[in-house]
C-alpha positions as CSV (number, residue, x, y, z in Angstrom):
1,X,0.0,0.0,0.0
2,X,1.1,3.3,-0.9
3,X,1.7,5.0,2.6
4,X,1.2,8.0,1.4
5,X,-2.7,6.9,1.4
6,X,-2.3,7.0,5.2
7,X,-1.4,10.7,5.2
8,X,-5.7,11.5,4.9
9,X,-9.4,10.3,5.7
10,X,-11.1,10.4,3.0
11,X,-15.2,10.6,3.0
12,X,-18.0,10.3,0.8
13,X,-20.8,12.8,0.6
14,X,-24.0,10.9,1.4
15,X,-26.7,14.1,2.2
16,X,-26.8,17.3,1.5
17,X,-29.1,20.1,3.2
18,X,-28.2,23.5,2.6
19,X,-24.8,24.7,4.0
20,X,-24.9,21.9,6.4
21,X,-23.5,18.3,4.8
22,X,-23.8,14.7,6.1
23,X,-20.5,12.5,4.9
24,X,-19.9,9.0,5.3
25,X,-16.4,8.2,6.6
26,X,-13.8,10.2,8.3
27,X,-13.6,7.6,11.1
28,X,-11.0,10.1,13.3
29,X,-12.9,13.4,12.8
30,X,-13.9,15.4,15.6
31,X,-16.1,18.3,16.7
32,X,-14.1,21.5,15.3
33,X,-12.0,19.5,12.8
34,X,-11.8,21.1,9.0
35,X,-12.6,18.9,5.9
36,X,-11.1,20.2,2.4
37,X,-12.8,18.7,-0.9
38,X,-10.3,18.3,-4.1
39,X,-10.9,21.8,-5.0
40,X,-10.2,23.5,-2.2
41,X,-13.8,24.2,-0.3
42,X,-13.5,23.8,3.4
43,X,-16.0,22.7,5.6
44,X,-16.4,22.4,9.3
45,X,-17.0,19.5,11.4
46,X,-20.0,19.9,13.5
47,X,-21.6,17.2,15.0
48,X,-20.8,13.4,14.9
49,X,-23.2,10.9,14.6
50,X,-23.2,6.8,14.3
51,X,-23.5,6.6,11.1
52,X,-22.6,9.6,9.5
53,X,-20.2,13.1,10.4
54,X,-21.9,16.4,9.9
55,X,-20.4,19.5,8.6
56,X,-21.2,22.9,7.4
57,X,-19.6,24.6,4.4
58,X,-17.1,27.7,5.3
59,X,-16.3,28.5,1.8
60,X,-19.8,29.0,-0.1
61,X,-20.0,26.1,-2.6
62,X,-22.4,23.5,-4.5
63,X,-21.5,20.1,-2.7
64,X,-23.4,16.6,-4.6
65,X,-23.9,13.5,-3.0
66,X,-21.0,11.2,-3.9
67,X,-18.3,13.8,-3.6
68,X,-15.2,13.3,-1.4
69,X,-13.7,15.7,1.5
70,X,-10.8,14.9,3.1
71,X,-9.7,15.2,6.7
72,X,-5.9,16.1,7.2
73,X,-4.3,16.8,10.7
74,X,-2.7,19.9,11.1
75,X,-3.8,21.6,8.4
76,X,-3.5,25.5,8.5
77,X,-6.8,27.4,7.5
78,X,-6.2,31.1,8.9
79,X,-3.3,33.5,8.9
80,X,-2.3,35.5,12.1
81,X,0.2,38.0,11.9
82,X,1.1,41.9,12.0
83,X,0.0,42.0,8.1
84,X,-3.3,42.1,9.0
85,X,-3.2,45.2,10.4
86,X,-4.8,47.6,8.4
87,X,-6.8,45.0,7.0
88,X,-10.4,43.9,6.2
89,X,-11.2,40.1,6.1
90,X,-13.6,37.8,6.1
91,X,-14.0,35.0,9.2
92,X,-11.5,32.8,7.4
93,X,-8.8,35.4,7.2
94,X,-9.4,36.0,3.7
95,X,-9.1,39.7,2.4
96,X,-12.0,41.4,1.1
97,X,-11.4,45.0,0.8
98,X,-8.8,44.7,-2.2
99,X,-5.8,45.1,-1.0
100,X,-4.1,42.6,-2.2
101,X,-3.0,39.0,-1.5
102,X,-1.9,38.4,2.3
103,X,1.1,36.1,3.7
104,X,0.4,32.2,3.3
105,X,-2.1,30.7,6.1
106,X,-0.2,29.7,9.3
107,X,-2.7,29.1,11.9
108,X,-5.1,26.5,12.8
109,X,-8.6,27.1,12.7
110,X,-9.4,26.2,16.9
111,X,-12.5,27.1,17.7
112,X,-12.7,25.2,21.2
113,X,-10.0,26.8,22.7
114,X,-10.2,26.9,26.9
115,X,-9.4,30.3,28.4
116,X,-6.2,29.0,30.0
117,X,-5.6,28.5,34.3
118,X,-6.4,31.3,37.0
119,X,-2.8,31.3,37.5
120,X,-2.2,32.9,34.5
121,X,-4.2,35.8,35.2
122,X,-3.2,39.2,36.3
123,X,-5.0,42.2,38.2
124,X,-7.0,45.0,36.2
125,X,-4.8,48.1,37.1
126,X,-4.8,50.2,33.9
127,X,-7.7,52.2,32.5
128,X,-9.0,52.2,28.9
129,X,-9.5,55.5,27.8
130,X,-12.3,56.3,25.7
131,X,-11.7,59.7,25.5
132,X,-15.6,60.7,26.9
133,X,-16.7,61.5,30.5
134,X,-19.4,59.0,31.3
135,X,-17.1,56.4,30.6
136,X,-13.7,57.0,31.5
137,X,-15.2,58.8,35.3
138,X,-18.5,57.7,36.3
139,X,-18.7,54.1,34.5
140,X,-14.9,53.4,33.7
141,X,-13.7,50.1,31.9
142,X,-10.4,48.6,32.7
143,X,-8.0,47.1,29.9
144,X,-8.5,43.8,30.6
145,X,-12.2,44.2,31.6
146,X,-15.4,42.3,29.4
147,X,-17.4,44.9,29.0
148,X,-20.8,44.3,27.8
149,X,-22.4,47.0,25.3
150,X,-25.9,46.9,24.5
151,X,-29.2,48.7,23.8
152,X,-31.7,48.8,20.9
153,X,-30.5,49.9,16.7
154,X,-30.4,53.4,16.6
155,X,-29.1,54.1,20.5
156,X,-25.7,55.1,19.2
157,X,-24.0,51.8,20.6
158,X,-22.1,51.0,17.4
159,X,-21.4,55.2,17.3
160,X,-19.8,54.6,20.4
161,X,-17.9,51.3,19.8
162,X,-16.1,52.6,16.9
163,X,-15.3,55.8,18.4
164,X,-14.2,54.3,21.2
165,X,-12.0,52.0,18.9
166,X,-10.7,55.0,17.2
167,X,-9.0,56.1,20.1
168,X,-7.7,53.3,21.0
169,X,-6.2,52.7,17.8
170,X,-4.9,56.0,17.6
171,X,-2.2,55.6,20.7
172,X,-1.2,52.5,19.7
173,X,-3.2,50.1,21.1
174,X,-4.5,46.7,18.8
175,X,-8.0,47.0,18.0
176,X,-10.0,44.2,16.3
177,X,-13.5,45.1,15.5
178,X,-15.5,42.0,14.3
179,X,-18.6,42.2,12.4
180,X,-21.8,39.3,12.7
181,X,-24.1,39.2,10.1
182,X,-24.6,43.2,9.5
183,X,-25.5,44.5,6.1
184,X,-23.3,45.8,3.2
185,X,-23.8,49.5,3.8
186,X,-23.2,49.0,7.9
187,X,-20.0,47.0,7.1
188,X,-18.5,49.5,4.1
189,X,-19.2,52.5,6.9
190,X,-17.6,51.1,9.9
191,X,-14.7,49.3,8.2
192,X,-14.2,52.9,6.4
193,X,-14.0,54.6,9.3
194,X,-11.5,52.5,11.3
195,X,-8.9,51.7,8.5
196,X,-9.0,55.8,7.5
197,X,-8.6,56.9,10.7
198,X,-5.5,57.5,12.4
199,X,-5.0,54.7,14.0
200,X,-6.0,52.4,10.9
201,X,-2.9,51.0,10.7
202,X,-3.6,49.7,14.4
203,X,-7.2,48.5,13.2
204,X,-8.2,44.7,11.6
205,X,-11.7,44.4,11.0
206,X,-13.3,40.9,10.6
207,X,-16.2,41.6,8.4
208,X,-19.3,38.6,7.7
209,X,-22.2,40.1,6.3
210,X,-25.6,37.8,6.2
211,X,-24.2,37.2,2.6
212,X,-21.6,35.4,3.6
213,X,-23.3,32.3,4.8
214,X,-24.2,31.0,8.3
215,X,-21.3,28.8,8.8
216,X,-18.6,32.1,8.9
217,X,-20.9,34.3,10.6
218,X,-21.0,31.7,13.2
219,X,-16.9,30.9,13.7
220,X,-16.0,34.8,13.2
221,X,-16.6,35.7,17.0
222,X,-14.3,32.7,17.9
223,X,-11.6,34.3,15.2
224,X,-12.0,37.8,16.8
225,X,-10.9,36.3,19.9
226,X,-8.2,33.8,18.7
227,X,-6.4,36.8,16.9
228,X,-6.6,38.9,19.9
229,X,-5.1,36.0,21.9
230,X,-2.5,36.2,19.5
231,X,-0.9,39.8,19.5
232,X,-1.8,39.7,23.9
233,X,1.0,36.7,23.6
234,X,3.2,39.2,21.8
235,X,2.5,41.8,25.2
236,X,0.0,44.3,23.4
237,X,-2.5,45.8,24.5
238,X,-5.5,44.2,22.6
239,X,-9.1,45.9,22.2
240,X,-11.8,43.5,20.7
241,X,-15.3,44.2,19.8
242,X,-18.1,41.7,19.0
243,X,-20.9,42.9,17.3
244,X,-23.1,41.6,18.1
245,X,-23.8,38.5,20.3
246,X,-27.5,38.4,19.6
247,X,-27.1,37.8,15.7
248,X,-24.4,35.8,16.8
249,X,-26.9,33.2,19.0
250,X,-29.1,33.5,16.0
251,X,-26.9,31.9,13.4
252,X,-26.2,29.0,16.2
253,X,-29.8,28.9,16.8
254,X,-30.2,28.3,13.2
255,X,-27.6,25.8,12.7
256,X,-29.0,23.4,15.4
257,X,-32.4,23.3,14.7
258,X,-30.9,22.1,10.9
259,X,-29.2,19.5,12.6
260,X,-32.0,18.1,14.2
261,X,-31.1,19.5,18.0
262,X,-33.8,19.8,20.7
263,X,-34.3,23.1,21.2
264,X,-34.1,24.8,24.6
265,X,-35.5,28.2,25.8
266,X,-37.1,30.5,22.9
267,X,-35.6,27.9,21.0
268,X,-31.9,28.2,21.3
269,X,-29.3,25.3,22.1
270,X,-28.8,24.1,25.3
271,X,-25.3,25.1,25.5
272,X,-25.4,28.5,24.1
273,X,-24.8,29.8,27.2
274,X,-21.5,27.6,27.6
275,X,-20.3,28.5,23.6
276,X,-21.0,32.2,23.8
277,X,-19.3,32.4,27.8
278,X,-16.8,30.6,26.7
279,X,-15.5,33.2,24.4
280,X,-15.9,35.6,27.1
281,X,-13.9,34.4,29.6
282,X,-10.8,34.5,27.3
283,X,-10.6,38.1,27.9
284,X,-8.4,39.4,30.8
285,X,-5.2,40.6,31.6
286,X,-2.4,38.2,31.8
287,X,0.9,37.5,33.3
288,X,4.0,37.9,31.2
289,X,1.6,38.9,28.5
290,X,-0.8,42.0,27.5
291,X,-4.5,42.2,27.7
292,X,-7.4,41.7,25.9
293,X,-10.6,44.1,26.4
294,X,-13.6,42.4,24.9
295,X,-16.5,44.8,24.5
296,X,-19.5,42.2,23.3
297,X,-22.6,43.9,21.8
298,X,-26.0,43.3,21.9
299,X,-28.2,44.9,19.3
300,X,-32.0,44.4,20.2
301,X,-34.9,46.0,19.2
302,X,-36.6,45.9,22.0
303,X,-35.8,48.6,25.8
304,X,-36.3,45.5,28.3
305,X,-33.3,43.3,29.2
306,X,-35.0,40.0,30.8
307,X,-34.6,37.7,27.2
308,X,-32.0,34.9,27.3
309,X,-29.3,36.0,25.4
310,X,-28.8,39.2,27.1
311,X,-29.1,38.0,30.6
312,X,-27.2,35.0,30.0
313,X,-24.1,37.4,28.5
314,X,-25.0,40.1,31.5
315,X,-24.2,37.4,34.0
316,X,-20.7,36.5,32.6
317,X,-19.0,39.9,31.7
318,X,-17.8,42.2,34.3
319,X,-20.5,45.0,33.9
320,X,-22.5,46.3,30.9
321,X,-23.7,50.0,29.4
322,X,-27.1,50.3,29.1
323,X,-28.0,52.8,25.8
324,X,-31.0,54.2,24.8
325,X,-33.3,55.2,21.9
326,X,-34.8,58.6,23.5
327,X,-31.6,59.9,25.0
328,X,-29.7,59.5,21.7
329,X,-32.5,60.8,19.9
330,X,-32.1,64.1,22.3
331,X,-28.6,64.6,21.3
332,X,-27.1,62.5,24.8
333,X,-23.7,61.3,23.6
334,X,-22.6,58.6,24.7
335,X,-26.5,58.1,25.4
336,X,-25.6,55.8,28.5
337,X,-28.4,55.0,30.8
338,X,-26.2,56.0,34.4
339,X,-29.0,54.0,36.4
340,X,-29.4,50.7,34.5
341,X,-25.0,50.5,33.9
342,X,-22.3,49.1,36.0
343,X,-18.7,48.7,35.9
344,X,-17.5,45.5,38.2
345,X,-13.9,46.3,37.7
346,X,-13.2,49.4,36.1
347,X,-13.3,51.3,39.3
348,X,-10.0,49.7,40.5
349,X,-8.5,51.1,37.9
350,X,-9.1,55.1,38.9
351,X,-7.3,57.2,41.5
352,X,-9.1,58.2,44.6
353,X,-10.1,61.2,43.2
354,X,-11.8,59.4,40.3
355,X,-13.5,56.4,42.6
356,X,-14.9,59.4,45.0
357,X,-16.1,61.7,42.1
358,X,-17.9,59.0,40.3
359,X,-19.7,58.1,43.6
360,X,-20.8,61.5,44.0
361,X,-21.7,62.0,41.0
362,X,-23.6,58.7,40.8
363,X,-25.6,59.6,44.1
364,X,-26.2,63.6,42.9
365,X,-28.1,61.7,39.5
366,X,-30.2,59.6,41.5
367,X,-31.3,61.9,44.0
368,X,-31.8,64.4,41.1
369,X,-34.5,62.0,39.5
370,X,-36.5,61.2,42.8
371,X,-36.8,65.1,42.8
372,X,-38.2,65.6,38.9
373,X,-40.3,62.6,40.1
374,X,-41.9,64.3,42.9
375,X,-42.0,67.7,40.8
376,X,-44.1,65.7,38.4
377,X,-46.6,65.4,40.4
378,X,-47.1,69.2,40.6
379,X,-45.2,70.1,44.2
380,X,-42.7,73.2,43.7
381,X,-39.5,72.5,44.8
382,X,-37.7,75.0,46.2
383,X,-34.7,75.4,48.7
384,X,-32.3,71.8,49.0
385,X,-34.6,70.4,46.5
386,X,-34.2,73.2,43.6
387,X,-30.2,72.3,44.4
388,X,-30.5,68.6,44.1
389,X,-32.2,69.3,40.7
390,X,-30.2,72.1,39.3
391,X,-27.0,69.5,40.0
392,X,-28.3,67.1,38.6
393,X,-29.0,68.9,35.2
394,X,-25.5,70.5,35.6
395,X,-24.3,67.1,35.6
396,X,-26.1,66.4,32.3
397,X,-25.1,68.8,30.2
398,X,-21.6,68.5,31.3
399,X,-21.4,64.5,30.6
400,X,-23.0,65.4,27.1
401,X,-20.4,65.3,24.1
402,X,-20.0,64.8,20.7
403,X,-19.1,62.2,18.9
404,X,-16.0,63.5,17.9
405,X,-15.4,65.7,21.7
406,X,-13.2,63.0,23.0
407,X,-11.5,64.7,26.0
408,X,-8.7,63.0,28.0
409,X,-9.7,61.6,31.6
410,X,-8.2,64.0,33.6
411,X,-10.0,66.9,31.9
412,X,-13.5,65.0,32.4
413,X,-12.7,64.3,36.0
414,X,-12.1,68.4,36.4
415,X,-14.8,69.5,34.5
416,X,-17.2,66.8,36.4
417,X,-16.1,67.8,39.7
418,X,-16.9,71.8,39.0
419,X,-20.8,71.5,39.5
420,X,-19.4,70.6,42.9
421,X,-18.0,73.4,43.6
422,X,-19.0,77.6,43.9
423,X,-18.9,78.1,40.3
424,X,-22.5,76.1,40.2
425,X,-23.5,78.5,43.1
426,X,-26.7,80.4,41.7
427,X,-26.2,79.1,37.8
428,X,-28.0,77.0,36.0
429,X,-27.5,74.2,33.4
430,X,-27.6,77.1,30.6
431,X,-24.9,78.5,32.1
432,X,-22.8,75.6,31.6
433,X,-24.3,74.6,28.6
434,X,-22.9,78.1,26.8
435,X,-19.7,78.0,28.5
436,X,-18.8,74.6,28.4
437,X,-16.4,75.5,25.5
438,X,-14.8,77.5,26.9
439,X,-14.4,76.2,30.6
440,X,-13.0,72.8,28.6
441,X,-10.1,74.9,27.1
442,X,-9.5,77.1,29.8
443,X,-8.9,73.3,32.1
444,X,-6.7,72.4,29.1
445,X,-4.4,76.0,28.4
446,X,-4.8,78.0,31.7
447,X,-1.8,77.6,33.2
448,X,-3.4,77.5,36.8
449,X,-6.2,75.5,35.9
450,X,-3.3,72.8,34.2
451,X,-1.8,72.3,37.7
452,X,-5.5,71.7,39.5
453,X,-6.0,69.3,36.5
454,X,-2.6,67.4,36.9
455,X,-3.6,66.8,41.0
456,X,-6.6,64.3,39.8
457,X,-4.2,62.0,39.5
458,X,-2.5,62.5,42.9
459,X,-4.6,64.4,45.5
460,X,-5.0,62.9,49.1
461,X,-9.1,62.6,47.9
462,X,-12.0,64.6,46.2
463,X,-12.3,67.0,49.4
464,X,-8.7,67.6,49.0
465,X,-9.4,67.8,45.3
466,X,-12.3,70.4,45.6
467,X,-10.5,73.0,47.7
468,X,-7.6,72.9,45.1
469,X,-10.4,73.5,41.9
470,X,-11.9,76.1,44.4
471,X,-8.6,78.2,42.9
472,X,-9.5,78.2,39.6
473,X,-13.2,79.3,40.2
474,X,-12.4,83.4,39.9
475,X,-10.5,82.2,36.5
476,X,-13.4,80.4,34.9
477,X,-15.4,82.9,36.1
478,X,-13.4,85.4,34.5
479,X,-13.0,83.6,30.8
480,X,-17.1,82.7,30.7
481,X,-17.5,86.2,31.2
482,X,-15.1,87.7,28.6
């Protein structure tokens, strides 16, 4: 016998239904494992059964009854590497935006991967910066942190995930934005505006449309991560978004109820929950290694948050932000719901000044809404109450930004804290709604107002932090005035 025969499996095509293919054979295959036909088409192992090993086509082809695939071990079917940077490709690795040919594959296509011992793990200590004030002082992610995104279309989540991206990207940092199932036009405008921005050459966007078949739709989440994994090894600093999850669970609902599966809750596999955590939990930071920020999204088109997908993801991430419809529609940027958001790690991250500030902050929103509450049901408030209120609307307008008003942290943490002091005392939101402007520059080019600004990072505590801002008042006063 010819031993190179014994190189292979080879099996025979015996149904066909769809994308998903039953083959006869293959006695050594397993869950995960990649079949190749004679021309080239790839196809994914699935599920196993007695008589028979089910796969689903990656690579969008015609496949007949009585055709062979074959199974060979170690058999590279991605490329990973600083080439793709810059890049826009397909779940398999494959460019799609025309740039040309890329390296030759070098990477296994493991989609099971575990994510690694505790051991390995390392504490969240740096901040991820995205540049606006809602997130970087009152609901601040860590690098390292999973930080769920989600809210209905048109809340300004994906606004926010790319801008957020964009700065990332633009100080260096590896940012891998991948795309589930999202139409032509959505794809073209995001993958535009990461590769042309500034840090596009820091960017790779993973890009499966619904045209693109179920099969890569549903591995391209499990790519995202496996690349990311790959430039952390190398010590970067990795920022990955998924978007989203719920078109994600979709795809894999779809794909079991072809293969025959008994469906669980609102008909989803059993172990979604277990395939969608796992990718999850490979986020982190790590020892002797950089980290990986995962910001999973969930698109929905409903406001409530009690379906399975999102409380299943809510429950293994380390905090989400909650966005809405109405507030984006009134101009709120990033339109974060403050009451429905947490952050379950992001707050180590922050100096004292921050961690204090975002409390107060936190506590002068909520008391502000159980005041227009009251209001609303036609009591005048007047004395404490007027105050709690006129903070609170303060607060507002000074949290509001836009899109492209990405400030850096210690500016934010300045600016929040002035409502705080006597510059608030007898003004109004409009106030600092005209002036905001110019109280932002005069915190970034006042020479006084540069030192108050440095001391977020260092003072004793927000008390210590407040009589030091209480300095600048006369000047801000002075330059709103001029």
């Amino acid at each position: 016998m010819d031993s190179k025969a014994l190189d292979y499996e080879i099996g025979i095509v015996k149904a066909v239904k769809q994308y998903l293919v039953s083959i006869e054979g293959l006695p050594s295959a397993r869950v995960h494992d990649v079949v190749v036909r004679d021309d080239g088409a790839r196809a994914l192992v699935s599920s196993l059964r007695h008589d028979a090993v089910e796969v689903m086509m990656l690579d969008q082809s015609d496949v007949a009854p009585g055709q062979t695939f074959v199974l060979k071990p170690q058999v590279s079917e991605l490329y990973f590497g600083p080439q793709l940077l810059g890049r826009v490709v397909n779940a398999l690795c494959d460019p799609v935006d025309g740039k040309g040919a890329l390296p030759p594959k070098n990477t296994r296509l493991v989609l099971d991967q575990g994510a690694g011992v505790v051991a390995e793990r390392a504490l969240v200590t740096e901040q991820l910066e995205t540049g606006y004030a809602m997130t970087d002082t009152v609901l601040p992610i860590g690098k390292g942190q999973r930080q769920l995104l989600m809210g209905p279309v048109q809340s300004g989540v994906e606004v926010f995930a790319v801008n957020v991206v964009k700065q990332q990207a633009a100080v260096g940092t590896v940012c891998i934005y991948v795309l589930v199932g999202k139409q032509p036009a959505y794809i073209e405008r995001v993958a535009r505006e990461l590769v042309a921005s500034d840090g596009g050459m820091h960017s790779v966007v993973i890009a499966c449309g619904a045209y693109d078949g179920t099969p890569q739709n549903t591995i391209a989440p499990a790519v995202g991560v496996s690349l990311a994994e790959y430039f952390a090894r190398t010590g970067s600093h990795v920022l990955l978004v998924l978007d989203d999850l719920y078109t994600h669970a979709k795809y894999i609902r779809e794909v079991s109820l072809h293969e025959g599966q008994l469906p669980g809750r609102e008909s989803y596999p059993g172990d979604i929950f277990y395939r969608q955590a796992q990718l999850i939990e490979r986020a982190g930071s790590f020892q002797n290694a950089g980290t990986i920020t995962m910001l999973p999204m969930l698109q929905t088109n409903m406001e409530g948050y009690a379906d399975l997908i999102t409380t299943n993801i809510m429950g293994t991430t380390d905090g989400h932000l909650a966005f809405s419809t109405s507030l984006y529609a009134q101009g709120m940027f990033p339109s974060i719901v403050d009451d429905e958001s947490v952050t379950r790690v992001g707050r180590h991250t922050q100096s004292v000044v921050q961690k204090q500030l975002s409390t107060a902050i936190v506590t002068a929103l909520s008391h502000a809404r159980e005041q227009e509450r009251v209001s609303q049901f036609g009591s005048e408030l007047i004395g404490a109450a007027a105050d709690v209120v006129r903070t609170g609307s303060i607060l507002r307008v000074l949290l509001r930004q836009q899109v492209a008003d990405r400030l850096d942290w210690h500016v934010t943490a300045a600016l929040l804290a002035l409502p705080f002091t006597t510059l608030a005392t007898e003004k109004d939101a409009e106030f600092f709604s005209i002036h905001r402007s110019a109280i932002v520059e005069a915190l970034q080019t006042d020479a006084a107002c540069k030192k108050v600004v440095a001391q977020v990072e260092h003072a004793k505590d927000l008390v210590a932090f407040l009589e030091a801002a209480e300095t600048i008042v006369p000047n801000i006063e002075s330059i709103c005035h001029s």
